[in-house]
C-alpha positions in Angstrom: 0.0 0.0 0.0 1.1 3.5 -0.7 2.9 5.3 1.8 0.3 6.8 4.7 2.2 8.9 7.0 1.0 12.1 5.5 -2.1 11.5 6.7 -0.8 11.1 10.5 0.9 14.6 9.6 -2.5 16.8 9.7 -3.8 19.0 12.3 -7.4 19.4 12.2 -9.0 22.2 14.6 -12.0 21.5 16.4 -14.0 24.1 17.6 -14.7 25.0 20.7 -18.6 25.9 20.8 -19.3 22.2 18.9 -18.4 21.2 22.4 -21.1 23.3 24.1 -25.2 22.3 24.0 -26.7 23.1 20.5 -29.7 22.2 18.6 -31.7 23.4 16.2 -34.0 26.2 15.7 -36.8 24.7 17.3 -35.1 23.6 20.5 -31.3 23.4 22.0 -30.8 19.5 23.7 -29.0 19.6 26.6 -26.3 17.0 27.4 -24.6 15.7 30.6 -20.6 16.7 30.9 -21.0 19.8 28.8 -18.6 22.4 29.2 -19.2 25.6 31.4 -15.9 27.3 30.8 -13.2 27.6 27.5 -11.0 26.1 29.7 -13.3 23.0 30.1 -14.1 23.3 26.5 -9.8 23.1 25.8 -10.0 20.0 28.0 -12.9 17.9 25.9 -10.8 19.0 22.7 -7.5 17.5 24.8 -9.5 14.5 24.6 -10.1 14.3 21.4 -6.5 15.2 20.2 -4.7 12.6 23.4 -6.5 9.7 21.3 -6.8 11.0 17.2 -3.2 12.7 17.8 -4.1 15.0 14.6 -6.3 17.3 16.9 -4.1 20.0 18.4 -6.1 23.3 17.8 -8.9 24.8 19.1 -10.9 27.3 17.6 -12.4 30.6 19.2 -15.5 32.1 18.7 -15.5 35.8 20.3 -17.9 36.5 22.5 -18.2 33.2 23.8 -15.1 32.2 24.4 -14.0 35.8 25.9 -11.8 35.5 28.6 -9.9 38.5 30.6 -6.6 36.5 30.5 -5.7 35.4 26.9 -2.0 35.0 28.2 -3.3 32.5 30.8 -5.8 30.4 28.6 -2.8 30.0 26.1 -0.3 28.6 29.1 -4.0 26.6 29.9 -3.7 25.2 26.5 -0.4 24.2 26.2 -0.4 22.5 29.6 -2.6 20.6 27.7 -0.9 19.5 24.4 -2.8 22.6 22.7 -2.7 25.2 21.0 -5.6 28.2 20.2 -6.4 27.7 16.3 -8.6 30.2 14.7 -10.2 32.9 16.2 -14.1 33.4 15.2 -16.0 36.9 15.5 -19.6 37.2 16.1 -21.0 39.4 13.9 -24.9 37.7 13.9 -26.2 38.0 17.5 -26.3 41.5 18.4 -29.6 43.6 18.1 -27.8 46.1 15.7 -26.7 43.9 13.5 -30.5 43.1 12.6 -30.0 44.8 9.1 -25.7 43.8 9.0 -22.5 44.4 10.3 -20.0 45.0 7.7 -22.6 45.8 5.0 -25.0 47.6 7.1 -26.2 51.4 5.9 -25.4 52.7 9.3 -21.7 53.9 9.5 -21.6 53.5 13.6 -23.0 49.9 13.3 -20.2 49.4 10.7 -17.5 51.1 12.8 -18.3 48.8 15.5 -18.3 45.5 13.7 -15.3 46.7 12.6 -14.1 47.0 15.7 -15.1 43.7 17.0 -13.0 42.2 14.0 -9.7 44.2 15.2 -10.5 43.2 19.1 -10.2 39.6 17.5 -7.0 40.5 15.5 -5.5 41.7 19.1 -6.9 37.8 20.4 -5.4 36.2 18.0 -1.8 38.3 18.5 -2.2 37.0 22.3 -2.7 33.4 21.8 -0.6 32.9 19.1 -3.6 32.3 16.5 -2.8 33.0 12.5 -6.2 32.9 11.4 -9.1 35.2 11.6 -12.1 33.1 10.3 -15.0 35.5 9.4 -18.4 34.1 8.5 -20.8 37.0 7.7 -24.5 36.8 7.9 -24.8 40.3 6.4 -27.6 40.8 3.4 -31.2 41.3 2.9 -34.7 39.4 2.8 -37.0 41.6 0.3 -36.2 43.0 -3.1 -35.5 46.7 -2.4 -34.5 46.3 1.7 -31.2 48.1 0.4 -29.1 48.9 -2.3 -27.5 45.7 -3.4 -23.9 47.3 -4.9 -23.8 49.8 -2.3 -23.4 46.8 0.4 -20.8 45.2 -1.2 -18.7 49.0 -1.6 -19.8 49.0 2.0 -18.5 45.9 3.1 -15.5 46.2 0.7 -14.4 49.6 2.6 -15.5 47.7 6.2 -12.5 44.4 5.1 -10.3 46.9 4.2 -9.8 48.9 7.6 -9.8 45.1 9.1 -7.0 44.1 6.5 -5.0 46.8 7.6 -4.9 45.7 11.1 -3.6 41.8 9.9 0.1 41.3 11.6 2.6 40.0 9.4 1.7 35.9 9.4 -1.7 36.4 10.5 -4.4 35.7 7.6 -8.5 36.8 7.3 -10.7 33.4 5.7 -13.5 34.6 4.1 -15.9 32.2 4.4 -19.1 32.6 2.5 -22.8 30.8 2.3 -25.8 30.9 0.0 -28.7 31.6 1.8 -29.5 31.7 5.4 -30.6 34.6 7.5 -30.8 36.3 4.4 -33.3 34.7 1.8 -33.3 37.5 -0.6 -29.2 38.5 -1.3 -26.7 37.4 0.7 -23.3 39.8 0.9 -20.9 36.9 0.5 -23.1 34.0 -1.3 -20.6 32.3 -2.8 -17.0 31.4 -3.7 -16.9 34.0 -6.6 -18.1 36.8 -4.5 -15.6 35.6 -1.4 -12.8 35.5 -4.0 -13.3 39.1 -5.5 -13.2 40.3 -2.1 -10.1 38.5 -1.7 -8.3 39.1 -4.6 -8.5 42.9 -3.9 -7.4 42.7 0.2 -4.6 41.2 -0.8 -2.1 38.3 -0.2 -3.4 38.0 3.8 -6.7 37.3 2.6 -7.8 34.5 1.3 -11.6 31.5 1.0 -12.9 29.4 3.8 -14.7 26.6 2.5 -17.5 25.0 4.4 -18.7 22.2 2.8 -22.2 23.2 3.9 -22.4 26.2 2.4 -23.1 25.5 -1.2 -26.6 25.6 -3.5 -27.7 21.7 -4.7 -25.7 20.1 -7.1 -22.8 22.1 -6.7 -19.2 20.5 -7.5 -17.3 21.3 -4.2 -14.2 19.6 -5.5 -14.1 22.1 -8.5 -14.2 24.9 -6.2 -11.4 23.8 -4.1 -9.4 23.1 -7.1 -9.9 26.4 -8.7 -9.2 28.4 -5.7 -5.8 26.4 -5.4 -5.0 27.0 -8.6 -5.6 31.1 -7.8 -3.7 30.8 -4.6 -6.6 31.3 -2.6 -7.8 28.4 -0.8 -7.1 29.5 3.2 -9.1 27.0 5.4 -12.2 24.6 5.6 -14.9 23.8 7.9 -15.8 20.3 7.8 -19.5 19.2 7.9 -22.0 17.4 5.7 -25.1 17.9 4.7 -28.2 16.3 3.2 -30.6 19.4 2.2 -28.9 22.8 3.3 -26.4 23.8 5.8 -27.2 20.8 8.1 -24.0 20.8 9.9 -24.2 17.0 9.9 -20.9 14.9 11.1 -18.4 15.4 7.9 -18.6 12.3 5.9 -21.5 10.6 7.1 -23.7 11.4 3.6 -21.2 12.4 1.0 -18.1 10.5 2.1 -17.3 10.2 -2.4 -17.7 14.1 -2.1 -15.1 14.4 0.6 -12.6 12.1 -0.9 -12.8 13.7 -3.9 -11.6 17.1 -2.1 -8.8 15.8 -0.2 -8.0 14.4 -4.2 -7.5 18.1 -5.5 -5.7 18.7 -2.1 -3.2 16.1 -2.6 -2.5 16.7 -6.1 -2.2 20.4 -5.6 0.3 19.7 -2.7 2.4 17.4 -5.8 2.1 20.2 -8.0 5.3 23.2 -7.8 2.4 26.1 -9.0 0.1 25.3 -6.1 1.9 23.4 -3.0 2.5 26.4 -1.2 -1.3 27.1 -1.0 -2.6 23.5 -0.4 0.0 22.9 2.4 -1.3 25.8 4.2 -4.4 24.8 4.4 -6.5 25.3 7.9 -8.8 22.2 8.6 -11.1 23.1 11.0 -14.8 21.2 12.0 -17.5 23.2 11.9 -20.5 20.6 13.2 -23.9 21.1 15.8 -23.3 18.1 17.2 -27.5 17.9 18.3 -28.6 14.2 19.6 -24.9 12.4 19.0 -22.5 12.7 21.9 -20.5 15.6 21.5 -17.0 14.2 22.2 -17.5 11.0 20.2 -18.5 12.8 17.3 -15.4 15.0 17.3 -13.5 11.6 17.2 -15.3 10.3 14.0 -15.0 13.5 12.4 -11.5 14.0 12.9 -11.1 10.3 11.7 -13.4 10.6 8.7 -11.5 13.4 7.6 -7.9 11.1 8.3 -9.5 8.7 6.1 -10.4 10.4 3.2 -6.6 12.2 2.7 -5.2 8.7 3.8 -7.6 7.4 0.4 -6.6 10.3 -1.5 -2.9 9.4 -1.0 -3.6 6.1 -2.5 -4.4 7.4 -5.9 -2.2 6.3 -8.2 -1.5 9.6 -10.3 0.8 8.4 -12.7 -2.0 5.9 -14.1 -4.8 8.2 -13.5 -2.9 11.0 -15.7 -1.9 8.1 -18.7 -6.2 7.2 -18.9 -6.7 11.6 -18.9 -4.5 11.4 -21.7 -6.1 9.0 -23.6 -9.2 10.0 -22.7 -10.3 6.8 -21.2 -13.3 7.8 -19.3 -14.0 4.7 -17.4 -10.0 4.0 -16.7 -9.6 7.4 -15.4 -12.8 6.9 -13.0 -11.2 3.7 -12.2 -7.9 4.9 -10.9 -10.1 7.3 -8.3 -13.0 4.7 -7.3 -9.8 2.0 -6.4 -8.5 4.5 -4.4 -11.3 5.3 -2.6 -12.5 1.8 -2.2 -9.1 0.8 -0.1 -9.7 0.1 3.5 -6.7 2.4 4.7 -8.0 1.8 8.4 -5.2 -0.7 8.9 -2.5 0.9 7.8 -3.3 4.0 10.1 -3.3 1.8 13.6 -0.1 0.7 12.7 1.0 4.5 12.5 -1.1 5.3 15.5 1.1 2.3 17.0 4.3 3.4 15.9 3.4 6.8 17.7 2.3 5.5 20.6 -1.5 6.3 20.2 -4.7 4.4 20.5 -5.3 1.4 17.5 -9.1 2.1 18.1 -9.6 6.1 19.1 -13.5 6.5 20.1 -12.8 2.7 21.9 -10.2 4.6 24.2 -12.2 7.6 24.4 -15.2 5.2 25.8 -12.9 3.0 28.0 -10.9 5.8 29.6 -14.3 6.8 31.7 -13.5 10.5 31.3 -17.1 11.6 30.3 -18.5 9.9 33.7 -16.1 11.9 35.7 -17.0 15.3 33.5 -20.9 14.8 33.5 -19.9 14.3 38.0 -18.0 17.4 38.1 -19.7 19.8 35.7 -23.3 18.7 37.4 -23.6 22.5 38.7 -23.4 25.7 37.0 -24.6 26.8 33.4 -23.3 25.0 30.8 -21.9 26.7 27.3 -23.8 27.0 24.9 -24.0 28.4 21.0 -27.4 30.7 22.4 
Protein backbone atom coordinates (compact mmCIF):
# COMPACT_ATOMS: atom_id res chain seq x y z
CA UNK A 1 0.00 0.00 0.00
CA UNK A 2 1.12 3.49 -0.68
CA UNK A 3 2.91 5.31 1.85
CA UNK A 4 0.26 6.80 4.75
CA UNK A 5 2.25 8.94 6.98
CA UNK A 6 1.01 12.13 5.46
CA UNK A 7 -2.14 11.50 6.72
CA UNK A 8 -0.80 11.14 10.47
CA UNK A 9 0.88 14.57 9.60
CA UNK A 10 -2.51 16.81 9.71
CA UNK A 11 -3.77 19.00 12.35
CA UNK A 12 -7.36 19.42 12.15
CA UNK A 13 -8.96 22.16 14.64
CA UNK A 14 -12.00 21.50 16.43
CA UNK A 15 -14.03 24.09 17.56
CA UNK A 16 -14.68 24.97 20.73
CA UNK A 17 -18.57 25.93 20.77
CA UNK A 18 -19.29 22.21 18.92
CA UNK A 19 -18.37 21.17 22.39
CA UNK A 20 -21.12 23.28 24.09
CA UNK A 21 -25.15 22.26 24.03
CA UNK A 22 -26.72 23.07 20.53
CA UNK A 23 -29.67 22.17 18.65
CA UNK A 24 -31.71 23.44 16.23
CA UNK A 25 -34.04 26.18 15.66
CA UNK A 26 -36.78 24.71 17.35
CA UNK A 27 -35.08 23.61 20.50
CA UNK A 28 -31.29 23.44 21.96
CA UNK A 29 -30.79 19.53 23.68
CA UNK A 30 -29.00 19.58 26.60
CA UNK A 31 -26.32 17.03 27.45
CA UNK A 32 -24.58 15.74 30.56
CA UNK A 33 -20.61 16.69 30.89
CA UNK A 34 -21.00 19.78 28.80
CA UNK A 35 -18.55 22.35 29.18
CA UNK A 36 -19.21 25.64 31.37
CA UNK A 37 -15.93 27.33 30.82
CA UNK A 38 -13.20 27.61 27.54
CA UNK A 39 -11.01 26.11 29.66
CA UNK A 40 -13.31 23.05 30.13
CA UNK A 41 -14.07 23.27 26.52
CA UNK A 42 -9.85 23.05 25.81
CA UNK A 43 -10.00 20.01 27.98
CA UNK A 44 -12.90 17.93 25.94
CA UNK A 45 -10.75 19.00 22.70
CA UNK A 46 -7.50 17.51 24.79
CA UNK A 47 -9.50 14.50 24.61
CA UNK A 48 -10.06 14.26 21.36
CA UNK A 49 -6.54 15.23 20.21
CA UNK A 50 -4.74 12.65 23.39
CA UNK A 51 -6.49 9.70 21.31
CA UNK A 52 -6.79 11.02 17.17
CA UNK A 53 -3.25 12.71 17.77
CA UNK A 54 -4.07 15.01 14.57
CA UNK A 55 -6.34 17.27 16.86
CA UNK A 56 -4.09 19.99 18.36
CA UNK A 57 -6.10 23.25 17.83
CA UNK A 58 -8.94 24.79 19.10
CA UNK A 59 -10.93 27.32 17.60
CA UNK A 60 -12.44 30.59 19.19
CA UNK A 61 -15.47 32.12 18.67
CA UNK A 62 -15.52 35.78 20.26
CA UNK A 63 -17.87 36.49 22.55
CA UNK A 64 -18.24 33.19 23.78
CA UNK A 65 -15.11 32.17 24.35
CA UNK A 66 -14.00 35.77 25.86
CA UNK A 67 -11.79 35.47 28.62
CA UNK A 68 -9.87 38.48 30.63
CA UNK A 69 -6.63 36.49 30.53
CA UNK A 70 -5.75 35.36 26.91
CA UNK A 71 -2.00 34.99 28.23
CA UNK A 72 -3.32 32.47 30.83
CA UNK A 73 -5.85 30.43 28.63
CA UNK A 74 -2.82 30.03 26.07
CA UNK A 75 -0.31 28.58 29.13
CA UNK A 76 -3.97 26.62 29.91
CA UNK A 77 -3.73 25.20 26.45
CA UNK A 78 -0.43 24.17 26.15
CA UNK A 79 -0.39 22.49 29.60
CA UNK A 80 -2.57 20.59 27.65
CA UNK A 81 -0.94 19.53 24.43
CA UNK A 82 -2.85 22.56 22.75
CA UNK A 83 -2.75 25.22 21.00
CA UNK A 84 -5.55 28.17 20.22
CA UNK A 85 -6.41 27.75 16.26
CA UNK A 86 -8.60 30.17 14.73
CA UNK A 87 -10.22 32.91 16.18
CA UNK A 88 -14.06 33.38 15.17
CA UNK A 89 -15.99 36.86 15.45
CA UNK A 90 -19.60 37.16 16.05
CA UNK A 91 -21.05 39.39 13.91
CA UNK A 92 -24.90 37.71 13.92
CA UNK A 93 -26.17 37.96 17.45
CA UNK A 94 -26.25 41.46 18.37
CA UNK A 95 -29.60 43.65 18.13
CA UNK A 96 -27.75 46.12 15.68
CA UNK A 97 -26.66 43.86 13.55
CA UNK A 98 -30.52 43.09 12.56
CA UNK A 99 -29.98 44.83 9.10
CA UNK A 100 -25.65 43.83 9.04
CA UNK A 101 -22.52 44.37 10.30
CA UNK A 102 -20.02 45.02 7.72
CA UNK A 103 -22.55 45.80 5.02
CA UNK A 104 -25.01 47.60 7.10
CA UNK A 105 -26.19 51.43 5.94
CA UNK A 106 -25.38 52.73 9.25
CA UNK A 107 -21.71 53.86 9.52
CA UNK A 108 -21.56 53.52 13.64
CA UNK A 109 -22.98 49.94 13.28
CA UNK A 110 -20.15 49.42 10.73
CA UNK A 111 -17.49 51.07 12.83
CA UNK A 112 -18.30 48.81 15.54
CA UNK A 113 -18.26 45.47 13.74
CA UNK A 114 -15.26 46.71 12.56
CA UNK A 115 -14.10 47.00 15.71
CA UNK A 116 -15.06 43.67 16.97
CA UNK A 117 -13.01 42.20 14.00
CA UNK A 118 -9.66 44.19 15.24
CA UNK A 119 -10.46 43.15 19.11
CA UNK A 120 -10.22 39.57 17.52
CA UNK A 121 -7.00 40.49 15.46
CA UNK A 122 -5.49 41.69 19.06
CA UNK A 123 -6.91 37.83 20.43
CA UNK A 124 -5.35 36.20 18.01
CA UNK A 125 -1.78 38.26 18.50
CA UNK A 126 -2.20 37.02 22.26
CA UNK A 127 -2.67 33.36 21.82
CA UNK A 128 -0.65 32.93 19.13
CA UNK A 129 -3.63 32.34 16.49
CA UNK A 130 -2.82 33.01 12.50
CA UNK A 131 -6.17 32.94 11.44
CA UNK A 132 -9.09 35.17 11.56
CA UNK A 133 -12.10 33.15 10.29
CA UNK A 134 -14.98 35.47 9.36
CA UNK A 135 -18.40 34.09 8.54
CA UNK A 136 -20.84 36.96 7.66
CA UNK A 137 -24.47 36.76 7.92
CA UNK A 138 -24.84 40.32 6.37
CA UNK A 139 -27.64 40.82 3.40
CA UNK A 140 -31.17 41.31 2.86
CA UNK A 141 -34.67 39.38 2.79
CA UNK A 142 -37.02 41.55 0.29
CA UNK A 143 -36.22 43.04 -3.07
CA UNK A 144 -35.46 46.70 -2.38
CA UNK A 145 -34.51 46.28 1.73
CA UNK A 146 -31.25 48.14 0.44
CA UNK A 147 -29.11 48.87 -2.31
CA UNK A 148 -27.46 45.69 -3.45
CA UNK A 149 -23.86 47.34 -4.92
CA UNK A 150 -23.84 49.81 -2.29
CA UNK A 151 -23.39 46.78 0.40
CA UNK A 152 -20.77 45.17 -1.19
CA UNK A 153 -18.73 49.03 -1.57
CA UNK A 154 -19.79 49.01 2.04
CA UNK A 155 -18.47 45.92 3.09
CA UNK A 156 -15.49 46.22 0.68
CA UNK A 157 -14.41 49.63 2.57
CA UNK A 158 -15.47 47.66 6.21
CA UNK A 159 -12.52 44.44 5.05
CA UNK A 160 -10.27 46.86 4.24
CA UNK A 161 -9.85 48.93 7.62
CA UNK A 162 -9.80 45.13 9.10
CA UNK A 163 -6.98 44.14 6.46
CA UNK A 164 -5.00 46.81 7.57
CA UNK A 165 -4.88 45.71 11.13
CA UNK A 166 -3.55 41.85 9.93
CA UNK A 167 0.14 41.28 11.61
CA UNK A 168 2.58 39.99 9.41
CA UNK A 169 1.65 35.89 9.40
CA UNK A 170 -1.73 36.36 10.48
CA UNK A 171 -4.43 35.70 7.64
CA UNK A 172 -8.45 36.77 7.26
CA UNK A 173 -10.69 33.45 5.71
CA UNK A 174 -13.50 34.62 4.09
CA UNK A 175 -15.94 32.20 4.43
CA UNK A 176 -19.10 32.62 2.51
CA UNK A 177 -22.81 30.82 2.33
CA UNK A 178 -25.79 30.94 -0.02
CA UNK A 179 -28.65 31.56 1.84
CA UNK A 180 -29.55 31.74 5.39
CA UNK A 181 -30.59 34.64 7.53
CA UNK A 182 -30.81 36.32 4.39
CA UNK A 183 -33.35 34.70 1.84
CA UNK A 184 -33.34 37.48 -0.59
CA UNK A 185 -29.17 38.54 -1.29
CA UNK A 186 -26.68 37.42 0.69
CA UNK A 187 -23.35 39.79 0.85
CA UNK A 188 -20.85 36.86 0.54
CA UNK A 189 -23.10 34.03 -1.34
CA UNK A 190 -20.56 32.28 -2.82
CA UNK A 191 -17.02 31.39 -3.69
CA UNK A 192 -16.88 33.99 -6.63
CA UNK A 193 -18.05 36.79 -4.54
CA UNK A 194 -15.59 35.56 -1.40
CA UNK A 195 -12.77 35.47 -3.95
CA UNK A 196 -13.33 39.13 -5.51
CA UNK A 197 -13.21 40.26 -2.10
CA UNK A 198 -10.09 38.46 -1.66
CA UNK A 199 -8.27 39.12 -4.61
CA UNK A 200 -8.55 42.93 -3.89
CA UNK A 201 -7.40 42.75 0.18
CA UNK A 202 -4.58 41.19 -0.84
CA UNK A 203 -2.05 38.32 -0.23
CA UNK A 204 -3.37 37.98 3.75
CA UNK A 205 -6.75 37.34 2.61
CA UNK A 206 -7.84 34.51 1.34
CA UNK A 207 -11.61 31.50 1.03
CA UNK A 208 -12.88 29.43 3.77
CA UNK A 209 -14.68 26.65 2.45
CA UNK A 210 -17.49 25.03 4.40
CA UNK A 211 -18.71 22.22 2.79
CA UNK A 212 -22.17 23.18 3.86
CA UNK A 213 -22.42 26.16 2.36
CA UNK A 214 -23.11 25.50 -1.19
CA UNK A 215 -26.57 25.61 -3.52
CA UNK A 216 -27.72 21.66 -4.67
CA UNK A 217 -25.68 20.12 -7.07
CA UNK A 218 -22.75 22.09 -6.65
CA UNK A 219 -19.19 20.47 -7.45
CA UNK A 220 -17.31 21.35 -4.17
CA UNK A 221 -14.23 19.56 -5.46
CA UNK A 222 -14.14 22.13 -8.52
CA UNK A 223 -14.16 24.91 -6.24
CA UNK A 224 -11.36 23.81 -4.11
CA UNK A 225 -9.45 23.13 -7.11
CA UNK A 226 -9.92 26.42 -8.73
CA UNK A 227 -9.23 28.44 -5.67
CA UNK A 228 -5.77 26.41 -5.43
CA UNK A 229 -5.02 26.98 -8.58
CA UNK A 230 -5.65 31.05 -7.75
CA UNK A 231 -3.72 30.78 -4.60
CA UNK A 232 -6.61 31.34 -2.56
CA UNK A 233 -7.80 28.37 -0.79
CA UNK A 234 -7.06 29.46 3.15
CA UNK A 235 -9.10 27.00 5.39
CA UNK A 236 -12.25 24.62 5.59
CA UNK A 237 -14.90 23.77 7.90
CA UNK A 238 -15.81 20.28 7.76
CA UNK A 239 -19.46 19.25 7.91
CA UNK A 240 -21.98 17.41 5.72
CA UNK A 241 -25.07 17.92 4.66
CA UNK A 242 -28.18 16.28 3.23
CA UNK A 243 -30.57 19.42 2.23
CA UNK A 244 -28.91 22.84 3.33
CA UNK A 245 -26.43 23.82 5.78
CA UNK A 246 -27.22 20.78 8.10
CA UNK A 247 -24.00 20.76 9.85
CA UNK A 248 -24.21 17.04 9.91
CA UNK A 249 -20.90 14.86 11.06
CA UNK A 250 -18.37 15.41 7.87
CA UNK A 251 -18.62 12.34 5.88
CA UNK A 252 -21.46 10.65 7.11
CA UNK A 253 -23.66 11.42 3.61
CA UNK A 254 -21.20 12.37 1.00
CA UNK A 255 -18.06 10.55 2.07
CA UNK A 256 -17.27 10.17 -2.41
CA UNK A 257 -17.68 14.13 -2.07
CA UNK A 258 -15.06 14.40 0.62
CA UNK A 259 -12.56 12.14 -0.88
CA UNK A 260 -12.81 13.73 -3.92
CA UNK A 261 -11.55 17.15 -2.09
CA UNK A 262 -8.75 15.85 -0.24
CA UNK A 263 -7.98 14.44 -4.21
CA UNK A 264 -7.49 18.11 -5.46
CA UNK A 265 -5.71 18.72 -2.10
CA UNK A 266 -3.20 16.07 -2.61
CA UNK A 267 -2.48 16.72 -6.12
CA UNK A 268 -2.15 20.35 -5.64
CA UNK A 269 0.31 19.68 -2.69
CA UNK A 270 2.41 17.43 -5.77
CA UNK A 271 2.10 20.22 -8.00
CA UNK A 272 5.32 23.15 -7.76
CA UNK A 273 2.43 26.06 -9.00
CA UNK A 274 0.11 25.26 -6.15
CA UNK A 275 1.92 23.40 -3.01
CA UNK A 276 2.50 26.43 -1.17
CA UNK A 277 -1.35 27.06 -1.04
CA UNK A 278 -2.62 23.46 -0.43
CA UNK A 279 -0.02 22.90 2.44
CA UNK A 280 -1.28 25.83 4.18
CA UNK A 281 -4.37 24.81 4.43
CA UNK A 282 -6.49 25.29 7.92
CA UNK A 283 -8.81 22.18 8.59
CA UNK A 284 -11.11 23.13 11.00
CA UNK A 285 -14.82 21.23 12.00
CA UNK A 286 -17.53 23.23 11.87
CA UNK A 287 -20.46 20.57 13.22
CA UNK A 288 -23.86 21.07 15.80
CA UNK A 289 -23.33 18.09 17.17
CA UNK A 290 -27.51 17.86 18.25
CA UNK A 291 -28.61 14.17 19.60
CA UNK A 292 -24.85 12.37 19.04
CA UNK A 293 -22.50 12.67 21.86
CA UNK A 294 -20.50 15.57 21.49
CA UNK A 295 -16.99 14.23 22.22
CA UNK A 296 -17.46 11.02 20.23
CA UNK A 297 -18.52 12.83 17.32
CA UNK A 298 -15.37 15.00 17.33
CA UNK A 299 -13.49 11.59 17.25
CA UNK A 300 -15.28 10.30 14.05
CA UNK A 301 -15.02 13.55 12.37
CA UNK A 302 -11.54 14.04 12.87
CA UNK A 303 -11.06 10.31 11.75
CA UNK A 304 -13.35 10.56 8.66
CA UNK A 305 -11.46 13.44 7.61
CA UNK A 306 -7.94 11.09 8.31
CA UNK A 307 -9.51 8.71 6.05
CA UNK A 308 -10.37 10.41 3.16
CA UNK A 309 -6.56 12.21 2.75
CA UNK A 310 -5.15 8.65 3.82
CA UNK A 311 -7.62 7.44 0.43
CA UNK A 312 -6.61 10.29 -1.46
CA UNK A 313 -2.93 9.43 -0.98
CA UNK A 314 -3.61 6.10 -2.45
CA UNK A 315 -4.41 7.40 -5.92
CA UNK A 316 -2.23 6.31 -8.15
CA UNK A 317 -1.50 9.56 -10.34
CA UNK A 318 0.80 8.40 -12.68
CA UNK A 319 -1.96 5.89 -14.07
CA UNK A 320 -4.85 8.16 -13.53
CA UNK A 321 -2.85 11.03 -15.73
CA UNK A 322 -1.95 8.13 -18.68
CA UNK A 323 -6.18 7.21 -18.86
CA UNK A 324 -6.67 11.56 -18.94
CA UNK A 325 -4.54 11.37 -21.66
CA UNK A 326 -6.08 8.99 -23.59
CA UNK A 327 -9.18 9.97 -22.72
CA UNK A 328 -10.32 6.78 -21.19
CA UNK A 329 -13.27 7.84 -19.34
CA UNK A 330 -13.97 4.71 -17.45
CA UNK A 331 -10.00 4.01 -16.68
CA UNK A 332 -9.62 7.44 -15.43
CA UNK A 333 -12.82 6.88 -13.00
CA UNK A 334 -11.21 3.70 -12.21
CA UNK A 335 -7.87 4.86 -10.88
CA UNK A 336 -10.13 7.33 -8.27
CA UNK A 337 -12.99 4.74 -7.28
CA UNK A 338 -9.80 1.96 -6.35
CA UNK A 339 -8.49 4.51 -4.37
CA UNK A 340 -11.32 5.29 -2.56
CA UNK A 341 -12.46 1.84 -2.18
CA UNK A 342 -9.11 0.82 -0.12
CA UNK A 343 -9.66 0.06 3.51
CA UNK A 344 -6.72 2.40 4.72
CA UNK A 345 -7.99 1.82 8.45
CA UNK A 346 -5.15 -0.75 8.89
CA UNK A 347 -2.52 0.93 7.80
CA UNK A 348 -3.34 4.00 10.06
CA UNK A 349 -3.30 1.77 13.56
CA UNK A 350 -0.12 0.71 12.66
CA UNK A 351 0.96 4.51 12.54
CA UNK A 352 -1.15 5.25 15.48
CA UNK A 353 1.06 2.27 17.02
CA UNK A 354 4.28 3.37 15.92
CA UNK A 355 3.43 6.77 17.68
CA UNK A 356 2.26 5.52 20.62
CA UNK A 357 -1.53 6.29 20.20
CA UNK A 358 -4.67 4.36 20.55
CA UNK A 359 -5.30 1.39 17.46
CA UNK A 360 -9.09 2.13 18.07
CA UNK A 361 -9.63 6.12 19.09
CA UNK A 362 -13.46 6.46 20.06
CA UNK A 363 -12.76 2.66 21.94
CA UNK A 364 -10.25 4.62 24.17
CA UNK A 365 -12.22 7.63 24.41
CA UNK A 366 -15.20 5.22 25.85
CA UNK A 367 -12.94 2.98 28.04
CA UNK A 368 -10.86 5.78 29.60
CA UNK A 369 -14.26 6.84 31.75
CA UNK A 370 -13.55 10.51 31.28
CA UNK A 371 -17.13 11.56 30.32
CA UNK A 372 -18.45 9.90 33.69
CA UNK A 373 -16.09 11.92 35.71
CA UNK A 374 -16.98 15.25 33.47
CA UNK A 375 -20.95 14.76 33.52
CA UNK A 376 -19.94 14.27 37.97
CA UNK A 377 -18.01 17.38 38.06
CA UNK A 378 -19.68 19.77 35.75
CA UNK A 379 -23.26 18.73 37.43
CA UNK A 380 -23.64 22.47 38.65
CA UNK A 381 -23.37 25.75 36.97
CA UNK A 382 -24.60 26.80 33.45
CA UNK A 383 -23.30 24.95 30.76
CA UNK A 384 -21.91 26.66 27.28
CA UNK A 385 -23.83 26.96 24.90
CA UNK A 386 -23.98 28.42 21.02
CA UNK A 387 -27.39 30.73 22.40
Amino acid sequence: MQDLTAAMELAIETPSWGYANSGTRFRVFPQAGVPRTVHEKLADAAEVHRVTGIAPAVALHIPWDRVDNYAALTRDAHEMGMRIGAINPNLFQEERYKFGSLANPDAAIREAAIAHCIECIDIAGKTGSSVISLWLADGTNYAGQDDLRARQRRLHASLTAITANLPTGVRLLLEYKPFEPAFHATDLPDWGTAYWHATRLGDQVQVLVDLGHHLPGTNVAQVVALLLEAGKLGGFHFNNRQYADDDLIVGSTDPWGLFLIMHEIVSAAADAATADTARNIAYMLDQSHNVEAKIPAMIRSVLNVQEAYAKALCVDRATLATQQKAGDVIGAYDVLHDAFSTDVRPALVTLRGARGLPADPLAAFRASGYMAHVAEERKDGQAAGWI
